[in-house]
Structure formats: structure tokens, C-alpha cells
N, C-alpha and C positions, 0 to 999 in steps of 0.2 A: 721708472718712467711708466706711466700710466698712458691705457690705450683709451681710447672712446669707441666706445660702440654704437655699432647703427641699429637704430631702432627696425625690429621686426618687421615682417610684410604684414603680419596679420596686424599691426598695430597701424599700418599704413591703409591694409582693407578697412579697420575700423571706424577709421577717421574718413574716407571716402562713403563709407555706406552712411554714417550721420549725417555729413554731408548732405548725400542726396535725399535721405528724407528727408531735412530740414527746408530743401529746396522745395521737392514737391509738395509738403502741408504747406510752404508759404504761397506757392501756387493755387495750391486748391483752395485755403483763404480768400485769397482774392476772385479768382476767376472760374473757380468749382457752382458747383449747384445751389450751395449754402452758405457761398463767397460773399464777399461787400457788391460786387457788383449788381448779382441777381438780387441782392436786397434792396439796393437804390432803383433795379428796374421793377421790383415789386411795390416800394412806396409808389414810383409814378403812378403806376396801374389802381394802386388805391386810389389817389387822389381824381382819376380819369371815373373809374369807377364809381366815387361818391358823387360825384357833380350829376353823372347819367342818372344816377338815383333821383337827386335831388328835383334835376328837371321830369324824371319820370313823376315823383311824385306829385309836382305841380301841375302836370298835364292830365294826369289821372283826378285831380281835385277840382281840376276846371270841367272835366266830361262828369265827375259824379252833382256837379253844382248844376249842370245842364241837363243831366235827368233827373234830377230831382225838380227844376222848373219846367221840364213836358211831362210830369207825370201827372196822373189821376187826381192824386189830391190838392196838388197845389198846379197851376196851369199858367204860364206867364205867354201872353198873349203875344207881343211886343216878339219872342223869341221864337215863338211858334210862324207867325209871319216871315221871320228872316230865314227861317229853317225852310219855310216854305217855298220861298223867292228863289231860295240858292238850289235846294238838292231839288225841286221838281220843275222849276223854270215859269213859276208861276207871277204873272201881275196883275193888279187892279182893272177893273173897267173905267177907269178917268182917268188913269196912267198912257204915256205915249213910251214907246218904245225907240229909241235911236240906236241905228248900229252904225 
């Protein structure tokens, strides 16, 4: 008659310590600092990011378009008037004023 034997503690430590690191990397995959999550809140940032660019650069193309028409060599008259109207409060002497 043959007995069976029970497997050892330490073979039972071994399989609880794999175990738990297997846990914790599948953790830290996920939800660690270099996880799928931080990488899906990183593309958002990119995509948030390129659009600011995009409008930053537009708006900066529209301010270098409008100095280069008040500048010295070229002088757009038509833009110098609205520049004038707006930021000094300036109007015509044929012009009425209504507020």
C-alpha cells in the first residue's frame, strides 16, 4: 500500500510568492506609472496639446501678417485706421458718434 504525500510548505510558499508577483506586475501594467492607463491619459494630452499648438500657431500667423502690414516698408492704410479706432478711440470729423 502506498501513502501520498503532501506537498511541502515551502512548495506551497513558492506558489503563493508567484502568485503575488504575478498579481502585482499585472497591477502595475495596468494602473502603475508606465501602465495602459497613464498611456491612454498621455495620448489625450497629446492630442489636447497639438490642437493648442495648432491654434497657437494660427494666431501667431495672423499677429506676424498684421505687423508686417503696419510696418515701415509696407503700410496698409485701411488696417492702420481700425487699429486706430479701436485701441485709441479715435473717429473722423464727418463721423457722429451714437451711444
Amino acid at each position: 500500500m502506498t501513502t501520498m504525500q503532501r506537498p511541502g510548505l515551502g512548495v506551497f510558499a513558492y506558489f503563493a510568492l508567484m502568485f503575488s508577483l504575478g498579481i502585482y506586475f499585472m497591477f502595475a501594467s495596468v494602473q502603475g506609472d508606465f501602465g495602459l492607463f497613464r498611456r491612454v491619459q498621455i495620448e489625450a494630452e497629446v492630442v489636447t496639446l497639438q490642437s493648442e499648438r495648432d491654434r497657437l500657431a494660427e494666431e501667431v500667423t495672423g499677429l506676424e501678417n498684421k505687423t508686417r502690414r503696419l510696418s515701415d516698408t509696407y503700410l496698409d492704410l485701411d488696417l492702420l485706421d481700425s487699429q486706430a479706432r479701436d485701441v485709441l478711440g479715435l473717429i473722423r470729423t464727418n463721423e457722429i458718434v451714437l451711444n
